[in-house]
N, CA, C and O of each residue as an XYZ file, in Angstrom:
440
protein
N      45.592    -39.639    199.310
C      45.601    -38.228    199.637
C      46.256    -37.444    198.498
O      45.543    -36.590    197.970
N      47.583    -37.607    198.005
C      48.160    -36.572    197.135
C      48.703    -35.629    197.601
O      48.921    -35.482    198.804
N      49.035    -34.770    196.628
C      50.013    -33.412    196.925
C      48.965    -32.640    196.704
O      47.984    -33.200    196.215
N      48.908    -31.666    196.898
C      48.629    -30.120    196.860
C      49.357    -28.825    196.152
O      50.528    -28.447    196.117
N      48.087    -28.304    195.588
C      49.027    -27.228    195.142
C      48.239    -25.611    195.403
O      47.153    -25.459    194.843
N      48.718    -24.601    196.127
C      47.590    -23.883    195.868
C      47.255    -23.201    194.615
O      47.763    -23.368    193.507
N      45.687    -21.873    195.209
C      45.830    -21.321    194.143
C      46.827    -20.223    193.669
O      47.097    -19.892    192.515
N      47.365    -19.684    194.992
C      48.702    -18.843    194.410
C      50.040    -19.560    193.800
O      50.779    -19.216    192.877
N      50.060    -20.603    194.607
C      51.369    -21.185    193.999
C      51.279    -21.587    192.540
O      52.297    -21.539    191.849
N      49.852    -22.072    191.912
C      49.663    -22.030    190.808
C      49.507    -21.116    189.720
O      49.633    -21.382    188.525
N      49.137    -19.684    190.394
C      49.072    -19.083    189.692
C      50.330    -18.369    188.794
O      50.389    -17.951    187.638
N      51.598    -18.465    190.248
C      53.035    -18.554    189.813
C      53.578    -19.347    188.833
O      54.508    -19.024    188.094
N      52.980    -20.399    188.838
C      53.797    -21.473    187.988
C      52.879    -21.352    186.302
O      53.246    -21.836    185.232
N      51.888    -20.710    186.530
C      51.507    -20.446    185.088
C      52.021    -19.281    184.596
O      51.709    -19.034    183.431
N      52.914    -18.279    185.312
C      53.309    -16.795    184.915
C      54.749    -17.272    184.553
O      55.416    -16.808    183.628
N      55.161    -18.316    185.455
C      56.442    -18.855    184.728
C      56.183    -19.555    183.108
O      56.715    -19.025    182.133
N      55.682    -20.267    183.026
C      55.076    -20.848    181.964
C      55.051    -20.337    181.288
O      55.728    -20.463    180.267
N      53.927    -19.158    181.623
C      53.966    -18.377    179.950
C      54.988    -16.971    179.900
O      55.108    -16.165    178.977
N      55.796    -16.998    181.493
C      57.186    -16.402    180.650
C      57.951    -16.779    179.849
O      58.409    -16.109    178.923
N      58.231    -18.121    180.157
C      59.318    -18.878    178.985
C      59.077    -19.688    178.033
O      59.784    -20.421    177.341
N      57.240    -19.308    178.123
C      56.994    -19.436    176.386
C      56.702    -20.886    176.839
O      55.572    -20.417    176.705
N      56.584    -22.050    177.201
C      56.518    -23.555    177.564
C      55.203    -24.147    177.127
O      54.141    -23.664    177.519
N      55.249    -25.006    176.462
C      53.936    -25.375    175.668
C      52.980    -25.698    176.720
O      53.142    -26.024    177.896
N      51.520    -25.456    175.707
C      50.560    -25.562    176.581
C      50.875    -27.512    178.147
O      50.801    -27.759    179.350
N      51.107    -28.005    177.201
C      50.914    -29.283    177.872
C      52.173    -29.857    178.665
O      52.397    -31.067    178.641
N      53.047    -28.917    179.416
C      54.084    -28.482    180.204
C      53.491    -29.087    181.836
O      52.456    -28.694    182.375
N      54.182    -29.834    182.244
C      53.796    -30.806    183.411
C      54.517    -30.165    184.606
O      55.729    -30.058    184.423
N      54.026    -29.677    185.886
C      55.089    -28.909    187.066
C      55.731    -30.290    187.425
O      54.790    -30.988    187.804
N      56.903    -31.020    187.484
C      57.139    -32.362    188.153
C      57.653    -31.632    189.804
O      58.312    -30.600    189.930
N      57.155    -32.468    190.879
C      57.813    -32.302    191.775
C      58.299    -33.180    192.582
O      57.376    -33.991    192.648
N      59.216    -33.605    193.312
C      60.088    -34.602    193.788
C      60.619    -34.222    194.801
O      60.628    -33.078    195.255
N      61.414    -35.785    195.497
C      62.240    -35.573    196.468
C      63.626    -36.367    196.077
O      63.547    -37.390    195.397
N      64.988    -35.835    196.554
C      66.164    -36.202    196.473
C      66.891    -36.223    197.612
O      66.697    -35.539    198.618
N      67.906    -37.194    197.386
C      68.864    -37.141    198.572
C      69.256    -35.717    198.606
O      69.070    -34.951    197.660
N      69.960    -35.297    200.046
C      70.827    -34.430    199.577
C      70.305    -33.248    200.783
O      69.542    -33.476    201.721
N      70.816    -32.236    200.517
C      70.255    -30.946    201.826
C      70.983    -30.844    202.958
O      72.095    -31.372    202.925
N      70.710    -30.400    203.773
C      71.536    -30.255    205.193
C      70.450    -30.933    206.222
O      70.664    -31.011    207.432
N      68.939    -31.541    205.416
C      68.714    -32.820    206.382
C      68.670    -33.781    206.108
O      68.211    -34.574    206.930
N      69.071    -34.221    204.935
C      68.749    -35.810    204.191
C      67.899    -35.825    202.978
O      68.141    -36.741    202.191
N      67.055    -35.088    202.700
C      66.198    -34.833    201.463
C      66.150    -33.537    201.227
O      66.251    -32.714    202.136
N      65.976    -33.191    199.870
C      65.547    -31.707    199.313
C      64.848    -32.096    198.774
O      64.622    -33.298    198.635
N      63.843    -30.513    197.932
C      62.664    -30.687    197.651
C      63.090    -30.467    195.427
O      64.069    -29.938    194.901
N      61.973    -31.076    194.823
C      62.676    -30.275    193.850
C      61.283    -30.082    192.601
O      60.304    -30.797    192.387
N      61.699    -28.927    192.031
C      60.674    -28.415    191.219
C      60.959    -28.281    189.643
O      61.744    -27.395    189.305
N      60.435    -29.017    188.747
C      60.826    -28.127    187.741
C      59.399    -28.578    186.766
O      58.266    -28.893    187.132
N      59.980    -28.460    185.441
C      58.798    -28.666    184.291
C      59.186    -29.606    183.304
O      60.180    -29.386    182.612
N      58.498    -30.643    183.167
C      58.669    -31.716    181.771
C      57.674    -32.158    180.873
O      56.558    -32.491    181.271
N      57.946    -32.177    179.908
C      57.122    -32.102    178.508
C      55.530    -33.354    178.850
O      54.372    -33.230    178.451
N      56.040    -34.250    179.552
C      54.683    -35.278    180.294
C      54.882    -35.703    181.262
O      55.889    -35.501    181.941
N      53.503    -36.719    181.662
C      53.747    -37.566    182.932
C      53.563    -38.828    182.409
O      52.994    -38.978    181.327
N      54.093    -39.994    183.232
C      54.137    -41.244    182.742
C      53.115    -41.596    183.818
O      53.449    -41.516    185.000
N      51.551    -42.086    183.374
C      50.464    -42.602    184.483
C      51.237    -43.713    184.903
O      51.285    -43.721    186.133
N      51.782    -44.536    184.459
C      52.543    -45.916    185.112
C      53.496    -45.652    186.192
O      53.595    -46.520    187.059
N      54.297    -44.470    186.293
C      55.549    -44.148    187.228
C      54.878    -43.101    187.699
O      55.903    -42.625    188.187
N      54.415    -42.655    187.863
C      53.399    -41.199    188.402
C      52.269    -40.802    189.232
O      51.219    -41.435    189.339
N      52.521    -39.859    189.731
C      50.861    -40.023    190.444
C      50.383    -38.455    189.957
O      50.850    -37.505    190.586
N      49.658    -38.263    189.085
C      49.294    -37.358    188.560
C      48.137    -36.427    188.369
O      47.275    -36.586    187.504
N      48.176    -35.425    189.248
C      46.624    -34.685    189.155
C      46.575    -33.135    188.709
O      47.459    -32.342    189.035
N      45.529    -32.805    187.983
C      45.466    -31.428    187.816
C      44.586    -30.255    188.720
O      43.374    -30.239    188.938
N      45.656    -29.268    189.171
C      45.263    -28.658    190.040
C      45.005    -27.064    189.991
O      45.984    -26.455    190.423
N      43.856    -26.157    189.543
C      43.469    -24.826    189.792
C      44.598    -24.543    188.276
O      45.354    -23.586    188.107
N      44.340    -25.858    187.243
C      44.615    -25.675    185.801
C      46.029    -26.297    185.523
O      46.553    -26.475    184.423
N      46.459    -26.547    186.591
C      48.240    -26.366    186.290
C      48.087    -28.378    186.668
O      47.444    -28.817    187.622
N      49.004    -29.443    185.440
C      49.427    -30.512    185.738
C      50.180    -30.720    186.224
O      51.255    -30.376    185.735
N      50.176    -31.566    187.787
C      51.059    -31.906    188.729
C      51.303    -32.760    188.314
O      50.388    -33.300    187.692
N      52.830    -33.577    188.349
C      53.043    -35.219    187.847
C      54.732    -35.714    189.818
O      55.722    -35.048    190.121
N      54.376    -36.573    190.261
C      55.149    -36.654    191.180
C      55.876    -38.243    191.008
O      55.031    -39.123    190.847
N      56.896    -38.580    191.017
C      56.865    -39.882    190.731
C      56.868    -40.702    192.079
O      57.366    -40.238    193.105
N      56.157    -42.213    192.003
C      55.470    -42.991    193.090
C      56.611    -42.853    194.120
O      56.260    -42.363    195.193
N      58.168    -43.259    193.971
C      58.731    -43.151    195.171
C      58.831    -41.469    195.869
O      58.529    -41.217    197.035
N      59.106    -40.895    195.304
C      58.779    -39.372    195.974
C      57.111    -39.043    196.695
O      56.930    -38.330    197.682
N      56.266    -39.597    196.091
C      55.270    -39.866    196.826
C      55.309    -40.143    197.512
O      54.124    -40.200    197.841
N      56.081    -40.625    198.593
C      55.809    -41.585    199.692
C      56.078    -40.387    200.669
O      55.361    -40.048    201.610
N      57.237    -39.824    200.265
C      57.222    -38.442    201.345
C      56.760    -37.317    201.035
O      57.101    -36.430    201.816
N      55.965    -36.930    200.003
C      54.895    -35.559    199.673
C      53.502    -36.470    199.661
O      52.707    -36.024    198.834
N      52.990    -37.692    200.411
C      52.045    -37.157    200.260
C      51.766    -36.416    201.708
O      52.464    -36.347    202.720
N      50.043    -35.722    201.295
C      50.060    -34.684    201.944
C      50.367    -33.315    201.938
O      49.697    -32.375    202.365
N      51.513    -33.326    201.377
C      52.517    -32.073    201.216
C      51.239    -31.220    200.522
O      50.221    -31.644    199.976
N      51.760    -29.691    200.794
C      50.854    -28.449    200.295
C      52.289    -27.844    199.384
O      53.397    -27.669    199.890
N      52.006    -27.648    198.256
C      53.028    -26.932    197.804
C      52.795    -25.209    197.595
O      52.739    -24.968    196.389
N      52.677    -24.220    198.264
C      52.379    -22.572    198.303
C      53.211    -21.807    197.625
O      54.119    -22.363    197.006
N      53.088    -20.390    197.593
C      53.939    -19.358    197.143
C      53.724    -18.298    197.929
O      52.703    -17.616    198.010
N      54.770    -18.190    198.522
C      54.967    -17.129    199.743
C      55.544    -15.675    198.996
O      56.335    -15.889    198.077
N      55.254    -14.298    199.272
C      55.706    -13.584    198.482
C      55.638    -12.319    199.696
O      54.701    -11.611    200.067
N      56.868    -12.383    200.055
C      56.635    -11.075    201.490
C      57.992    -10.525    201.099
O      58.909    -10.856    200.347
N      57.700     -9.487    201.984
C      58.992     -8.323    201.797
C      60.696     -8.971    202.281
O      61.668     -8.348    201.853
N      60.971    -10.481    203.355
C      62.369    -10.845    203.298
C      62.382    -12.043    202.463
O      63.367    -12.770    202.591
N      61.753    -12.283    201.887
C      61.293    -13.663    201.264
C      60.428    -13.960    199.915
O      59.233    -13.717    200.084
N      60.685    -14.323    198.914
C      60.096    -14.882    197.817
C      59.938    -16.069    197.103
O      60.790    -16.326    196.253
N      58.936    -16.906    197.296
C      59.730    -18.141    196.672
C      58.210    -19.222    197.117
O      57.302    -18.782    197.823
N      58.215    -20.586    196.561
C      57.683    -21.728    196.614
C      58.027    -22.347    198.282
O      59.147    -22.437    198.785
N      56.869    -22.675    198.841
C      57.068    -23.018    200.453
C      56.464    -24.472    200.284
O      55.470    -24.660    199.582
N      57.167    -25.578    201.019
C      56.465    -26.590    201.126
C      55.876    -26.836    202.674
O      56.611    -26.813    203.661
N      54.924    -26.994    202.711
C      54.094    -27.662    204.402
C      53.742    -29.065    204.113
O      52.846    -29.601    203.461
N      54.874    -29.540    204.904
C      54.586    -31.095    204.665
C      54.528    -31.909    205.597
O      55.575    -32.075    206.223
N      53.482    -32.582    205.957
C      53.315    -32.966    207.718
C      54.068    -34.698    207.652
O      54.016    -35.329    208.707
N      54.475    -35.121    206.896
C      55.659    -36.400    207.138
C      57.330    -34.998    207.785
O      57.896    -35.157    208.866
N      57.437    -34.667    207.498
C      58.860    -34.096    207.638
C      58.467    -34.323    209.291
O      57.421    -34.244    209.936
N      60.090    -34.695    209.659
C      59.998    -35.149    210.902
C      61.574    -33.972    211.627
O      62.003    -34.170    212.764
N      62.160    -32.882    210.719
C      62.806    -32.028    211.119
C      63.268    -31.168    209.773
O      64.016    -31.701    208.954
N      62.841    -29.970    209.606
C      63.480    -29.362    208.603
C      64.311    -28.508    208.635
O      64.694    -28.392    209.799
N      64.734    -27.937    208.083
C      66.448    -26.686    208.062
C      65.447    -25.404    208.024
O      64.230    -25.382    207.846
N      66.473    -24.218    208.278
C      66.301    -23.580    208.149
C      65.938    -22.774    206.672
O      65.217    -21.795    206.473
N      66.430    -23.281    206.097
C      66.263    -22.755    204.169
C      65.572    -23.602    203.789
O      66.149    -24.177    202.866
N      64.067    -24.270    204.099
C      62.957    -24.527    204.041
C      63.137    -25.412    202.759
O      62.095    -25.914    202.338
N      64.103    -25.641    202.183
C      63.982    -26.647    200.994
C      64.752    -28.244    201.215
O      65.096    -28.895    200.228
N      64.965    -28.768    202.661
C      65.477    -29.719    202.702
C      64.695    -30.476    203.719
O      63.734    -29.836    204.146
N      64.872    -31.840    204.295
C      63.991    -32.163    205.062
C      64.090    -33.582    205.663
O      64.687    -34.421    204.988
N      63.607    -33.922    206.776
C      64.400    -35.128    207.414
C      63.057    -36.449    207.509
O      62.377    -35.581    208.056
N      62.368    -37.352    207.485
C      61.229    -37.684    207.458
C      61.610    -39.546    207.833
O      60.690    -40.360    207.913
């Protein structure tokens, strides 16, 4: 199955991109960590590649996703969005393994 990414959330992550200037071949990594107020958080950032051997890696509506195999186990499935409303701004995950999440939508129990 894999992760997901949409097309807004992608379109965010390429306006970041080419705000801070980040070379064309700039990888979104996304992961999971201990930690949160349920046992896992979510985490986002950008690295120069993906390793196909440690990785599960697909390109999505232009933008390279790279996730590494143990974080896979709890995004797959996952939709990664960009929510942009008047109390709220920010990257939303919908992830149907989470088995209880917090209220500040970035942590998660599974």
């Amino acid at each position: 199955m894999g992760m997901f990414v949409t097309e807004k959330a992608a379109g965010e992550i390429r306006r970041v991109i080419d705000e801070q200037k980040l070379p064309a071949e700039t990888v979104l990594r996304v992961g999971v960590a201990g930690g949160g107020c349920s046992g896992f958080q979510y985490s986002l950032g950008f690295d120069n590649a993906a390793e196909g051997a440690k990785d599960d890696v697909s390109e999505q509506h232009g933008i390279k996703v790279a996730v590494d195999k143990r974080s896979m186990l709890y995004l797959d499935g996952t939709t990664l969005d960009f929510y942009d409303g008047l109390e709220k701004r920010g990257f939303t995950f919908n992830n149907p393994n989470a088995v209880k999440s917090c209220g500040c939508g970035s942590s998660f129990s599974a």
